[in-house]
C-alpha atoms as one frame of an Amber mdcrd trajectory, in Angstrom:
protein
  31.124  11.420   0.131  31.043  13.183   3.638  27.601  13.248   5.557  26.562
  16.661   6.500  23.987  19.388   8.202  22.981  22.466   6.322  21.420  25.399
   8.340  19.997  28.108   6.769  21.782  31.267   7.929  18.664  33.060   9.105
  18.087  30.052  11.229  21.222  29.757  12.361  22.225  33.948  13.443  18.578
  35.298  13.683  15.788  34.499  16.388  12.746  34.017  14.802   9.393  35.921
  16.001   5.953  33.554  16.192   4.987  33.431  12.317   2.783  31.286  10.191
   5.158  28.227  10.690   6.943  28.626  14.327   3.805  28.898  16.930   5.921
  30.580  19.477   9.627  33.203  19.088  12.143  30.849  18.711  15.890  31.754
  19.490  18.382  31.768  16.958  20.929  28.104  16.434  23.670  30.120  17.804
  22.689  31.578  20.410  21.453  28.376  21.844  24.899  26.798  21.646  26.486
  30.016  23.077  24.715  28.771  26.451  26.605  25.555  26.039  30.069  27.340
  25.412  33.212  27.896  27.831  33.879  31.328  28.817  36.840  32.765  27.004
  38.803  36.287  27.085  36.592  37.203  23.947  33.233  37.547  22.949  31.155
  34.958  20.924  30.201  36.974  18.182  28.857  36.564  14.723  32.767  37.186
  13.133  33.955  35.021  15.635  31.391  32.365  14.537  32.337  33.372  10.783
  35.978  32.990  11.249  35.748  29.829  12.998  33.428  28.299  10.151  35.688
  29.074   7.240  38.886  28.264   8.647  38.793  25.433  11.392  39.792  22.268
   9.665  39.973  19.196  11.288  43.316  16.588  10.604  40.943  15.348   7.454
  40.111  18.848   5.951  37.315  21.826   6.522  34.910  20.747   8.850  32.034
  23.738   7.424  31.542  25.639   4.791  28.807  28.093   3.297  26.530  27.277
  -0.198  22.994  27.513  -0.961  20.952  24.439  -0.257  17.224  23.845  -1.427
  14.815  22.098   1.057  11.766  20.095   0.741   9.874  22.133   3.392   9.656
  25.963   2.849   9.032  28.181   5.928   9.324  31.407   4.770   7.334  34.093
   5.048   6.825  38.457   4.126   6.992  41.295   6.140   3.318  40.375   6.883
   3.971  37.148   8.381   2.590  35.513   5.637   3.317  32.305   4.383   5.392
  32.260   0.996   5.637  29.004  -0.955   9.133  27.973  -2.219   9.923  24.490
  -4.021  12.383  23.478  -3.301  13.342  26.185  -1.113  16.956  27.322  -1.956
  18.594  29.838   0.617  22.285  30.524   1.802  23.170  27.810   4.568  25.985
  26.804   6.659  26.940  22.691   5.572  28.737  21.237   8.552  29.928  17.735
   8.384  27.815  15.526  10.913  31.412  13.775  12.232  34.127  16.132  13.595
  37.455  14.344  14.384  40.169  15.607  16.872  43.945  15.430  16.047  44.497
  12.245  18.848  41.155  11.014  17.817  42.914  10.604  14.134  46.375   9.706
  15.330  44.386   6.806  17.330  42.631   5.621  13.926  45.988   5.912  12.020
  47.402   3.858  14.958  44.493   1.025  14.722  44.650   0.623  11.515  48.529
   0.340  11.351  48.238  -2.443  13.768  45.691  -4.492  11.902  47.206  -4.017
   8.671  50.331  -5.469  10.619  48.214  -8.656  12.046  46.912  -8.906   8.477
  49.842  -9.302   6.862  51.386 -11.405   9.380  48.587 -13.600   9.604  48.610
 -13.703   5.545  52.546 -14.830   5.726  51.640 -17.761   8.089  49.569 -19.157
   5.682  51.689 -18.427   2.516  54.295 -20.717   4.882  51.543 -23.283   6.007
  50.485 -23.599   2.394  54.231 -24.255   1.324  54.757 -27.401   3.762  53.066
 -30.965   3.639  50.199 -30.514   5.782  49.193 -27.449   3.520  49.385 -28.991
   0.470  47.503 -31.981   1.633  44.810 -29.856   2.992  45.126 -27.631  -0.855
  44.348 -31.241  -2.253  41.558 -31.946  -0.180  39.930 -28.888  -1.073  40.643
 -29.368  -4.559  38.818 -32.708  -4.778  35.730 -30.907  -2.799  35.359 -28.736
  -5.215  35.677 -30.656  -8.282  33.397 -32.805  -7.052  31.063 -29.866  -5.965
  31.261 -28.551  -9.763  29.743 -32.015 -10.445  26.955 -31.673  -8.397  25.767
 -27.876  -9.121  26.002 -28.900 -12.963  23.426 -31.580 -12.581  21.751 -29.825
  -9.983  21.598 -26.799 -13.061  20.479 -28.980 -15.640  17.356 -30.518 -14.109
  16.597 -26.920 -13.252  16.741 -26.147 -16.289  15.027 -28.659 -17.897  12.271
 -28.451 -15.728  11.833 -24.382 -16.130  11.720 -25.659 -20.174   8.951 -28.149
 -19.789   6.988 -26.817 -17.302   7.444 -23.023 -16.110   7.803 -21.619 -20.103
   5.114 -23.599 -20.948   3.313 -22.071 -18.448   3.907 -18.540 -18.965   3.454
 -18.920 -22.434   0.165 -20.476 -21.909  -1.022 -17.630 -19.549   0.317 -15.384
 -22.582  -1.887 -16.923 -25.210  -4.944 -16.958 -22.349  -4.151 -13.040 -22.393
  -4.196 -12.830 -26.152  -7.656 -14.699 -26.479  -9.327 -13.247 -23.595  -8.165
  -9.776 -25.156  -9.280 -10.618 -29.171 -12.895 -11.790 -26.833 -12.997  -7.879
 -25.156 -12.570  -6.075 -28.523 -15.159  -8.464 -30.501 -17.438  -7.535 -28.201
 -18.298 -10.763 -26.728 -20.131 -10.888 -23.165 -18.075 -10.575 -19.877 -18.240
 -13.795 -18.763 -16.069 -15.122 -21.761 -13.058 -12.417 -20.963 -13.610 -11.018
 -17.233 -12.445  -7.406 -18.879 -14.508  -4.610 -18.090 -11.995  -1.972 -20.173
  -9.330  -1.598 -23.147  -6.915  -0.318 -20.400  -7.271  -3.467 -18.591  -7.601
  -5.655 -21.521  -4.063  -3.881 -22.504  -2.688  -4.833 -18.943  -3.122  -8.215
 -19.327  -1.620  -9.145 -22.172   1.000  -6.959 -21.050   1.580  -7.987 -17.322
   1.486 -11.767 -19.160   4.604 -10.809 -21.674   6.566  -9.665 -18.941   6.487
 -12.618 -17.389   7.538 -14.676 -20.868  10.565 -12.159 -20.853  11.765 -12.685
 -17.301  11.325 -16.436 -17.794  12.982 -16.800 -20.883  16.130 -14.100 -19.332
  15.688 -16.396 -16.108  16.874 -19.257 -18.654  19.592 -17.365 -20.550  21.097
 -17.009 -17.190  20.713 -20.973 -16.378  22.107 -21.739 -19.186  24.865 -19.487
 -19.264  25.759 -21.178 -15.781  25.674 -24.359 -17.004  28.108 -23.408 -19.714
  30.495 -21.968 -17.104  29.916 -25.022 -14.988  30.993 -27.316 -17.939  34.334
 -25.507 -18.277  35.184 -25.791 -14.734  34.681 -29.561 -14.984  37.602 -29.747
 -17.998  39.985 -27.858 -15.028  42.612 -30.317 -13.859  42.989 -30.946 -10.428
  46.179 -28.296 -10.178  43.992 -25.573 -11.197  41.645 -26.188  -8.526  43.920
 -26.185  -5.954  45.691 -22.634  -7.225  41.737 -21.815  -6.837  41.827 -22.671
  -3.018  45.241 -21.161  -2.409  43.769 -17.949  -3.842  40.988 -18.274  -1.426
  42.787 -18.763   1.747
């Protein structure tokens, strides 16, 4: 995906007299840049401008192009004057891609990159080497032993999370979700305010709603607990060598 402009054509060729939208004449896109322009043996002219939109391409591709865009905001108007309401407003533009690159402005990226791809893998070959030799694989089976023993502590640290969101946090949802049901049933047999604090069906709907979502997400809040503790479990039947390809990978 390429960022771009999009001028409407009128904009960008025609000056624009004082109207419903534009308080004073406003000159058209072009001529504005034409100010801005070198002089040259030839004329800046609307085929010149044409020409130079449909065929310039930049070392990455065409730099413009011409489609119909809509827009949010509408400022057209009749013969009058007179405002006339499009949505969304949909009129032949130019698109221009916000980022125009020269040919030594690419060569330099192509150059930068090169280079960094070339530190990259030379700084990936020193470790491949350092990994190979004693003090590598010492320092593979330190990291090893961290982790296993890390495993250890996010599985316990997973289980009392989880068997506290059991006992207490369920509970409590559900609770609030049977509160919901009774204050509800209260609203609908008619019985005074004070015993429901529901002053409509809508809102007597909402809360028994608003109280099962929160029984889903803490139940799916679980699921995902426990599906961590499962994964957890697994890691601690790895043996140490496994571990160790784990930190390799890593590095």
């Amino acid at each position: 995906m390429v960022n771009c402009y999009a001028l409407p054509i009128k904009v960008l060729l025609k000056e624009t007299i004082a109207n419903f939208y534009v308080s004073e004449w406003r000159p058209s896109v072009y001529d504005v840049a034409k100010e801005c322009l070198p002089d040259t043996i030839f004329e800046y002219n609307n085929d010149v401008l044409k020409d130079a939109l449909n065929n310039f391409e930049s070392p990455y591709g065409m730099v413009a192009g011409f489609d119909k865009v809509g827009y949010d905001i509408c400022e057209c108007v009749d013969d009058e004057n007179n405002e006339v309401r499009h949505f969304p407003c949909t009129v032949p533009s130019c698109v221009i891609v916000r980022t125009i690159y020269t040919a030594a402005e690419a060569k330099r990226r192509s150059d930068e990159e090169n280079m960094l791809e070339g530190y990259f893998s030379s700084f990936e070959a020193n470790i491949s080497t350092w990994l190979k030799d004693m003090g590598g694989k010492k320092s593979l089976r330190g990291e090893a032993n961290i982790r296993i023993k890390q495993t250890k502590v996010n599985l316990e640290i997973a289980k009392k999370k989880l068997a506290i969101m059991t006992e207490k946090t369920l509970e409590t949802v559900k609770d609030n979700l049977r509160s919901a049901n009774a204050r509800k049933k209260d609203f609908e047999d008619g019985k005074p305010l004070p015993f429901h604090k529901l002053e409509t069906p809508d809102e007597a709907v909402q809360v028994v709603a608003d109280a099962e979502k929160e029984v889903k997400e803490c139940e799916g809040s679980l699921k995902e607990l426990a599906a961590e503790i499962k994964m957890l479990k697994k890691r601690t039947t790895l043996n140490p060598r496994s571990f160790e390809d784990e930190a390799e990978v890593s590095e």
